[in-house]
Backbone as CSV, one residue per row, in Angstrom:
resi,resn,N_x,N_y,N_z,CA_x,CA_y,CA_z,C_x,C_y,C_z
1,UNK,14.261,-4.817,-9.260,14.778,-3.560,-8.777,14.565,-2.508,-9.856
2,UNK,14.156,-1.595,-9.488,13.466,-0.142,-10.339,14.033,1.148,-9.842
3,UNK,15.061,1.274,-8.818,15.281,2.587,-8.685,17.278,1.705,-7.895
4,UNK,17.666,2.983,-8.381,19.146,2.224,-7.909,19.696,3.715,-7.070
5,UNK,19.700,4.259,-5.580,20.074,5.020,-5.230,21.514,5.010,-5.084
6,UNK,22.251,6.053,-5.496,23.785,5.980,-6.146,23.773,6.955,-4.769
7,UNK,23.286,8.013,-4.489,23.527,8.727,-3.331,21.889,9.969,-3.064
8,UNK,21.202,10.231,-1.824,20.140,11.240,-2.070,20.069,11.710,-0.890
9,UNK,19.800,13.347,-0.803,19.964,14.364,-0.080,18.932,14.582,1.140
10,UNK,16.980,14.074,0.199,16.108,14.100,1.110,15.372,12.704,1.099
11,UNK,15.549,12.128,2.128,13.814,11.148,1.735,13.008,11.263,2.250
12,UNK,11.579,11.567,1.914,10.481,12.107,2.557,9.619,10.968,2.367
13,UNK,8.024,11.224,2.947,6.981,10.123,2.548,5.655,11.218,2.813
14,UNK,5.171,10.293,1.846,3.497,10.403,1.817,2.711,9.692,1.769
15,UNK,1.509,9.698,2.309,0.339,8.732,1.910,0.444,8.420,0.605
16,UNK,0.000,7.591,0.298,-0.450,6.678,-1.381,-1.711,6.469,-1.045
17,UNK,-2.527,6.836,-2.459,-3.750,6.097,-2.504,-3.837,5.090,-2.915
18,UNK,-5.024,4.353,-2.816,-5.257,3.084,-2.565,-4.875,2.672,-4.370
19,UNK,-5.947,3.797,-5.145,-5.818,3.060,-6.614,-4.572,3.318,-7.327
20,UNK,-3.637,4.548,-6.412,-2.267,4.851,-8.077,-1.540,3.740,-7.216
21,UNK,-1.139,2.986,-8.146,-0.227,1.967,-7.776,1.563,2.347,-8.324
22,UNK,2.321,2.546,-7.103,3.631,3.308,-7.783,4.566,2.211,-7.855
23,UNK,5.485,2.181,-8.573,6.606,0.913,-8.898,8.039,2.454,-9.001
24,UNK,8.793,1.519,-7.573,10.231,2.345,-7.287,10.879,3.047,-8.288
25,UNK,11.327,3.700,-8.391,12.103,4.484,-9.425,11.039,5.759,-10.199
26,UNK,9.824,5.833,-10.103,8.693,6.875,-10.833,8.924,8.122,-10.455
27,UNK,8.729,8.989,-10.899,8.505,9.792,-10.653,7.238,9.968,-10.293
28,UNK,7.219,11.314,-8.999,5.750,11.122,-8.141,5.534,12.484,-8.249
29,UNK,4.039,12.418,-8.348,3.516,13.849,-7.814,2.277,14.044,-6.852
30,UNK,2.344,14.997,-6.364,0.908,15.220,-5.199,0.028,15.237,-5.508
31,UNK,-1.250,14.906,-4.891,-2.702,15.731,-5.215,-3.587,15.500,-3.630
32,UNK,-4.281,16.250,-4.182,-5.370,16.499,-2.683,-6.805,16.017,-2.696
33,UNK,-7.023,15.185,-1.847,-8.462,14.624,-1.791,-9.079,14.919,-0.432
34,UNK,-10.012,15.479,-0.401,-10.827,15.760,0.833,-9.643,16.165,1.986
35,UNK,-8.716,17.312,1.448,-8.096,17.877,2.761,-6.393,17.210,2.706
36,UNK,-6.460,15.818,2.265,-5.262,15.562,2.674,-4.540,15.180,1.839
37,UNK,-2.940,15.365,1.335,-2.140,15.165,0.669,-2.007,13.508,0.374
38,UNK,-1.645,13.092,-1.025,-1.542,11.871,-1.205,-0.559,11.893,-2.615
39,UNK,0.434,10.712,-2.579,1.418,10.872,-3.863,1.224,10.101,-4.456
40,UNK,1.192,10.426,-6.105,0.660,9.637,-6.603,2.047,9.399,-7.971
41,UNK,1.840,8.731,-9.059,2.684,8.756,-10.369,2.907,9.468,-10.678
42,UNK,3.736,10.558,-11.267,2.927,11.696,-12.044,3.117,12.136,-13.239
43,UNK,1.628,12.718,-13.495,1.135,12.951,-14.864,1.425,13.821,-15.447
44,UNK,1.664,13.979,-16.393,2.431,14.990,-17.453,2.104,16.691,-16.993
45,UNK,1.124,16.843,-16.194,0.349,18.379,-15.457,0.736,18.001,-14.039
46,UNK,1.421,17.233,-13.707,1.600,17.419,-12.020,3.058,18.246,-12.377
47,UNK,3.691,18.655,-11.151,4.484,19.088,-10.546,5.743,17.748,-10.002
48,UNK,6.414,17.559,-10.205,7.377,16.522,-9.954,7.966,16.765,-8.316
49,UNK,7.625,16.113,-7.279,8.219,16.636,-5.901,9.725,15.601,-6.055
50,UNK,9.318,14.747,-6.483,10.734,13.350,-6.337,10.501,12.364,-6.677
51,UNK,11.271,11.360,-6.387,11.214,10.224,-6.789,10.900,8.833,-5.797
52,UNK,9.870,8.052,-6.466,9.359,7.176,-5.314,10.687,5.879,-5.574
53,UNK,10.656,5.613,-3.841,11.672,5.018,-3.119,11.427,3.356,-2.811
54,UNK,9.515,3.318,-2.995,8.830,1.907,-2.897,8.044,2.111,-4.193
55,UNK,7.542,0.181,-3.925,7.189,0.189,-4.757,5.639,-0.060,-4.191
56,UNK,4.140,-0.371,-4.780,2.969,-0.920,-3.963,2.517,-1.323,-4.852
57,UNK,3.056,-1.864,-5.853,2.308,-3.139,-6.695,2.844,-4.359,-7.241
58,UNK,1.982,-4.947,-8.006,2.669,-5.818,-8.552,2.063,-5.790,-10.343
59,UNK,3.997,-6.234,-10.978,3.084,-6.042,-12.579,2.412,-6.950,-13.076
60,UNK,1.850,-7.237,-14.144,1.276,-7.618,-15.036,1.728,-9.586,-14.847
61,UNK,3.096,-9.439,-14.975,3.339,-10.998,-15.361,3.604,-11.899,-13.685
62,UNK,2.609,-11.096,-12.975,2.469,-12.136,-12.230,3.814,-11.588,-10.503
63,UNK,4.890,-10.855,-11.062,5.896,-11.093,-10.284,6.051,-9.601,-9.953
64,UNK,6.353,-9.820,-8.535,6.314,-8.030,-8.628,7.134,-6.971,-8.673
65,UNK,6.843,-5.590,-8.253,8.081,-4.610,-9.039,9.273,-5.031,-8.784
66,UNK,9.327,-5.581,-7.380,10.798,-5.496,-6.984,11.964,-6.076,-6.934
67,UNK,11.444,-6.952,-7.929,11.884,-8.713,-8.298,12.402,-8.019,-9.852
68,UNK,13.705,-9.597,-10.195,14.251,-9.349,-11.214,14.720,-10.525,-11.385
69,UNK,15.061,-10.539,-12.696,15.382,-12.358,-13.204,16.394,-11.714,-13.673
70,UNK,17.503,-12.775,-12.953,18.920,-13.122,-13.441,19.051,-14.347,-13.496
71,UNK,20.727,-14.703,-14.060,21.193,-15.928,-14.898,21.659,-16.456,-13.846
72,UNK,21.612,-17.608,-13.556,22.816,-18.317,-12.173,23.323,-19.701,-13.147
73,UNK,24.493,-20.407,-12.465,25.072,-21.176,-13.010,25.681,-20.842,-14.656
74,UNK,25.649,-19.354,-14.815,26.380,-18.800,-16.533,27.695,-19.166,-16.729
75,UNK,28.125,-19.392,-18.027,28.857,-20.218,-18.600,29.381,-19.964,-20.097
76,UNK,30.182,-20.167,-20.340,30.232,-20.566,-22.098,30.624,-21.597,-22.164
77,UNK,30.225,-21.788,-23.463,30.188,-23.458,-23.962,31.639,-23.162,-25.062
78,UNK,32.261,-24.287,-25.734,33.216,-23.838,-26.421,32.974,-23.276,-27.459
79,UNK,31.589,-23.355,-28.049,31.232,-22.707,-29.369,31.397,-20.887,-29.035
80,UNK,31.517,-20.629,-28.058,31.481,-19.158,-27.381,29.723,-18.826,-27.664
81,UNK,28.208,-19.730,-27.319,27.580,-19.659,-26.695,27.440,-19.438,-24.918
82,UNK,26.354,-19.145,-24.572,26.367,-19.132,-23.180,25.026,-19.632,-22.622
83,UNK,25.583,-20.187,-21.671,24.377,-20.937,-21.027,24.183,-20.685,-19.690
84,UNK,23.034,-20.884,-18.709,22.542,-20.926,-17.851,21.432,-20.604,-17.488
85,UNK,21.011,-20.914,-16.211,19.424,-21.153,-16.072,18.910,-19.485,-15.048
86,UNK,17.818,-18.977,-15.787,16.998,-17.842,-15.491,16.380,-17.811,-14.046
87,UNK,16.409,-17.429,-12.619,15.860,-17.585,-11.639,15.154,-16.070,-11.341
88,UNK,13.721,-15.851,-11.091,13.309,-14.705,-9.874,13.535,-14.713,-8.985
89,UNK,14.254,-13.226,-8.728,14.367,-12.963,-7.416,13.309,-12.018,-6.650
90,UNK,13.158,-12.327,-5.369,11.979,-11.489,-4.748,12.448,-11.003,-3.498
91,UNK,12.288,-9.926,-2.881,12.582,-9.370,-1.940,10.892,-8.960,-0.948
92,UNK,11.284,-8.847,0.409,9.659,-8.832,0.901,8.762,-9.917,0.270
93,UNK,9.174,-10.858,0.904,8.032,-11.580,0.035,6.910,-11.402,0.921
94,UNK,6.924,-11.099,2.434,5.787,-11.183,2.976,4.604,-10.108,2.547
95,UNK,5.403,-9.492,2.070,4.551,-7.843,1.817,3.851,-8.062,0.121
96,UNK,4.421,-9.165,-0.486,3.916,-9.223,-1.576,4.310,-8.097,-2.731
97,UNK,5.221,-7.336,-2.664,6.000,-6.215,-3.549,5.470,-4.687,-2.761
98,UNK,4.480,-5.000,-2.029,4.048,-3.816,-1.409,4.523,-3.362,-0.451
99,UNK,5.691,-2.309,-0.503,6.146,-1.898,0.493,5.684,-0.828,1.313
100,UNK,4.815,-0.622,0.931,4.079,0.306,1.925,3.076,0.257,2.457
101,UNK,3.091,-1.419,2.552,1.746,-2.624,3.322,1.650,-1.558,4.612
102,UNK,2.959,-1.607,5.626,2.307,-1.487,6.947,2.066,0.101,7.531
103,UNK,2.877,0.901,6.435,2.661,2.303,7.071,1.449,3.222,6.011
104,UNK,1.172,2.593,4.754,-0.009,2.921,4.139,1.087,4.163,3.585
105,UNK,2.628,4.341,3.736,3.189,5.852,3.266,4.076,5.471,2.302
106,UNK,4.633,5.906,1.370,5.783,6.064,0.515,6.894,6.906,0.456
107,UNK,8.212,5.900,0.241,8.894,6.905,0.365,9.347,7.536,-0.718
108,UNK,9.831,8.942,-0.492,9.902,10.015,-1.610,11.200,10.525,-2.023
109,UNK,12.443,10.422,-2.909,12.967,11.154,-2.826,13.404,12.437,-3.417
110,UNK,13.482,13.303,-2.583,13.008,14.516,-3.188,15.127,15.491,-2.758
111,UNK,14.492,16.661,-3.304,15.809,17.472,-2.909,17.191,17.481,-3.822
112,UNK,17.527,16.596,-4.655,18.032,16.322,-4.976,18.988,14.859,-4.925
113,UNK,19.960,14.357,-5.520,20.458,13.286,-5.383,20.679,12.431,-6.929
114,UNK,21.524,11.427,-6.896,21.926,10.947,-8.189,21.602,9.397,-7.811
115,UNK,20.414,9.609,-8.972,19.818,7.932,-8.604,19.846,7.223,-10.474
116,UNK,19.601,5.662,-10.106,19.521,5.047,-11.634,18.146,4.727,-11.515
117,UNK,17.717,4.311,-12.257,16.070,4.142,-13.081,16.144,3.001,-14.561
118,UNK,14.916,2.620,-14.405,14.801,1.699,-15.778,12.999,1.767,-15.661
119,UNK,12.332,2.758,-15.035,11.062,3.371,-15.219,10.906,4.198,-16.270
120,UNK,11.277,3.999,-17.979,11.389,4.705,-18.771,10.372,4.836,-19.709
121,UNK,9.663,5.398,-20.506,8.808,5.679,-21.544,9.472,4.628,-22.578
122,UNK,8.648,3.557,-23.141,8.649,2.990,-24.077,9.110,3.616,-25.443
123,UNK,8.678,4.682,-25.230,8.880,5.813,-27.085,10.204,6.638,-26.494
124,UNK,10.886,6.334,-25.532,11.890,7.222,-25.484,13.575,6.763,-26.284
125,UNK,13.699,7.888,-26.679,15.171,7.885,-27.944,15.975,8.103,-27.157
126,UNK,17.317,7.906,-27.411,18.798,7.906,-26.991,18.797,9.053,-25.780
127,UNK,19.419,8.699,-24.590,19.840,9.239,-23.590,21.165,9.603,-24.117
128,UNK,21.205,11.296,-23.670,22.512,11.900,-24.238,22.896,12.820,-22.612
129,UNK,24.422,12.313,-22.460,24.894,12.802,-21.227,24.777,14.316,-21.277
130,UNK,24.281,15.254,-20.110,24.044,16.360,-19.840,23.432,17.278,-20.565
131,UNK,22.151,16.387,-21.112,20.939,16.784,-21.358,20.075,16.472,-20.212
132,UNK,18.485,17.292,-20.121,17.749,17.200,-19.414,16.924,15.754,-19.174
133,UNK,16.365,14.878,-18.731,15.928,14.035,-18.364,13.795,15.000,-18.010
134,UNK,12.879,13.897,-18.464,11.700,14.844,-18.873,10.892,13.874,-18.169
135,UNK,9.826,14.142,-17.671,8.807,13.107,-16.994,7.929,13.402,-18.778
136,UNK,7.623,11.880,-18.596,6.836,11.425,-19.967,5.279,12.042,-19.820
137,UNK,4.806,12.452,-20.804,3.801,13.240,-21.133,2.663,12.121,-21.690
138,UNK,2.976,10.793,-21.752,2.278,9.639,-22.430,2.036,8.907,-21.550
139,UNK,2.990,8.666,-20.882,2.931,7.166,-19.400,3.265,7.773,-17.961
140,UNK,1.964,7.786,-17.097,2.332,8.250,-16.011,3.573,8.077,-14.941
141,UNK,4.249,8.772,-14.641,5.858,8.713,-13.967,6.892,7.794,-14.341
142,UNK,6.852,7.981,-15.978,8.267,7.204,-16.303,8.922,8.438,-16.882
143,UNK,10.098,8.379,-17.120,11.048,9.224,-17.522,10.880,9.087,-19.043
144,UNK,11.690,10.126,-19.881,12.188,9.929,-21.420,13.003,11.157,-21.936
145,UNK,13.774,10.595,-22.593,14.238,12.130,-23.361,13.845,12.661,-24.303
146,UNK,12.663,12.833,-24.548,12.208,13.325,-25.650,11.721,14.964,-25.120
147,UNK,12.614,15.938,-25.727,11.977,17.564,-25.406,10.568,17.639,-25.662
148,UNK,9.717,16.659,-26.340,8.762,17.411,-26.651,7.373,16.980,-25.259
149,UNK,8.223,16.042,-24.429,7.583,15.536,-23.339,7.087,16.460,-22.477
150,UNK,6.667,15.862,-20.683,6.361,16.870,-19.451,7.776,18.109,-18.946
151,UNK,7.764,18.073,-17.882,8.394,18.349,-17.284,10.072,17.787,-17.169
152,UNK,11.119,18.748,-17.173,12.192,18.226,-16.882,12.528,18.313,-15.518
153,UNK,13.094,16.800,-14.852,13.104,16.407,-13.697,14.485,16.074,-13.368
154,UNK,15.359,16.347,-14.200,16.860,16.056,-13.799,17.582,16.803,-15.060
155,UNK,18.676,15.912,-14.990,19.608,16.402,-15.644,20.877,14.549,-16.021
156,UNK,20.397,14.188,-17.089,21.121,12.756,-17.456,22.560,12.752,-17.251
157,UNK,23.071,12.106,-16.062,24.751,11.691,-16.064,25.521,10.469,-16.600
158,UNK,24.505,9.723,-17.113,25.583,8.765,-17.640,23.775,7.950,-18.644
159,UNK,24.217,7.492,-20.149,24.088,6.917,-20.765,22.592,5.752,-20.325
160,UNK,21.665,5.297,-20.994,21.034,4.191,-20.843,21.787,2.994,-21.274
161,UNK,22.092,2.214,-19.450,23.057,0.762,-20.138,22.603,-0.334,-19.291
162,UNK,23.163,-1.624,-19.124,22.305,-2.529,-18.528,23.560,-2.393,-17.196
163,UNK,23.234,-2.788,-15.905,23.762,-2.378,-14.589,23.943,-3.728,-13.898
164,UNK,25.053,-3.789,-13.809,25.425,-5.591,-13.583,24.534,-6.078,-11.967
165,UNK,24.616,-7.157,-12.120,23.348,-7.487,-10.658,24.622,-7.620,-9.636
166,UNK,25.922,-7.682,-9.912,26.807,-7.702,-8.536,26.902,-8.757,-7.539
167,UNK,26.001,-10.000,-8.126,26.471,-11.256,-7.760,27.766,-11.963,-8.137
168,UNK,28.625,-11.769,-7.335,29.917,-12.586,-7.891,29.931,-13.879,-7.975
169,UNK,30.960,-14.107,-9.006,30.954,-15.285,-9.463,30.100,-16.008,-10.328
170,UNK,29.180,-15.312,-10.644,27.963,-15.484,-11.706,28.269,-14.391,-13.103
171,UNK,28.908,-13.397,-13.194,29.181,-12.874,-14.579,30.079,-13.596,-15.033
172,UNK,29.654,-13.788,-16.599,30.472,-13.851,-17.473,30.328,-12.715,-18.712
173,UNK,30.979,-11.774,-18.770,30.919,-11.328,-20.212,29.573,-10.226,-19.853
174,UNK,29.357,-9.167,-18.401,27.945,-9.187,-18.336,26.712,-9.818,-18.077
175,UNK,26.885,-11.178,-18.235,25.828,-11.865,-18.785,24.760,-11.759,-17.784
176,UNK,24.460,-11.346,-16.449,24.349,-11.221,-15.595,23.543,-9.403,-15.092
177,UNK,22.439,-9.278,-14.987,22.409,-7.450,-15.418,20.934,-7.924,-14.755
178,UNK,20.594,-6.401,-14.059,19.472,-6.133,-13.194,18.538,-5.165,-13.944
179,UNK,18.996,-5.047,-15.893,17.940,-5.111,-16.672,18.832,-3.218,-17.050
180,UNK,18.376,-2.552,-17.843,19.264,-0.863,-18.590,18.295,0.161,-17.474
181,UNK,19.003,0.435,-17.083,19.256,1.650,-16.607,19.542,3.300,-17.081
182,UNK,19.163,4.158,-16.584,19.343,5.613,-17.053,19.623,6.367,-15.539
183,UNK,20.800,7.136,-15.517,21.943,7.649,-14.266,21.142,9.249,-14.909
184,UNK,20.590,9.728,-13.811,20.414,10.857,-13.672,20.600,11.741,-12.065
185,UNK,20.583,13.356,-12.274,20.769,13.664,-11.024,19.263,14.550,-10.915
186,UNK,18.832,14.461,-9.699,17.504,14.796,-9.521,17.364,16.555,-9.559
187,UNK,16.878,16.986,-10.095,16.595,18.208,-10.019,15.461,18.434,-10.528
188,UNK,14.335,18.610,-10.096,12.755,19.431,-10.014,12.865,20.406,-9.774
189,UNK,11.963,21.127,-11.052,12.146,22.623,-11.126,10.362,22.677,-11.065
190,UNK,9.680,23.753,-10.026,8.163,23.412,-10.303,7.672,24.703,-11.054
């Protein structure tokens, strides 16, 4: 899971092209090929319309965006170690992480709204509450707080922290988390 909608005002869609491959939570921007609109990541010179709602790939290690490894059977031992065993989870499996197998569209959310994210710039420093939130100028449609980045695309409401997975009966102590998160409220200014 890559985008955590807390609450949003518009959701729109667009075509995706075949080669930008978007993972939920990015920030997206438009471009035009032979006439017709298509949304793509976006790059430090796009225009920020919103935030993508699917995901249409899969990463690197095999498993795709929309999947997340949590702890099941967690525990402490008396040493106040903790134990338990790591499982992937996958959602759509038929679609293969591609959620925008059957309509070829993505969804967008745009307009505003207060969503979480963990689509962040690798080089990005401390998230500070009610500062601006910046589309990264280095990695196409991840976020960062660094001023010296793209575009500012929100406005940060709460802290980068890890966001419990909400399986009960499986936390102990946290132990249990759908990976850090960054709480922002959407605002694109073009």
């Amino acid at each position: 899971m890559a985008l955590i909608e807390v609450y949003h005002v518009v959701a729109d869609y667009y075509p995706v092209f075949q080669t930008d491959y978007v993972t939920q939570g990015m920030a997206v921007g438009l471009y035009e090929v032979n006439g017709e609109t298509f949304a793509r990541p976006a790059a430090s010179t796009d225009y920020v319309v919103g935030i993508a709602g699917d995901s249409d790939e899969q990463d690197g290690s095999g498993a795709n965006a929309y999947s997340a490894n949590v702890v099941v059977a967690a525990g402490r031992n008396t040493d106040g170690t903790s134990y338990g065993a790591t499982r992937s989870t996958q959602n759509r499996v038929a679609d293969q992480g591609n959620e925008t197998l059957a309509s070829g569209k993505l969804t967008v959310y745009t307009s505003g709204g207060k969503f979480r994210t963990n689509q962040i710039d690798s080089t990005s420093g401390a998230f500070v509450v009610g500062q601006p939130l910046y589309l990264s100028n280095t990695q196409a449609g991840k976020v960062t707080s660094a001023s010296t980045s793209g575009k500012i695309i929100g406005t940060i409401v709460e802290t980068l922290k890890a966001f419990p997975s909400g399986v009960p009966g499986t936390e102990v102590d946290g132990s249990t988390s759908l990976g850090n998160f960054v709480t922002f409220i959407l605002n694109t200014v073009a």
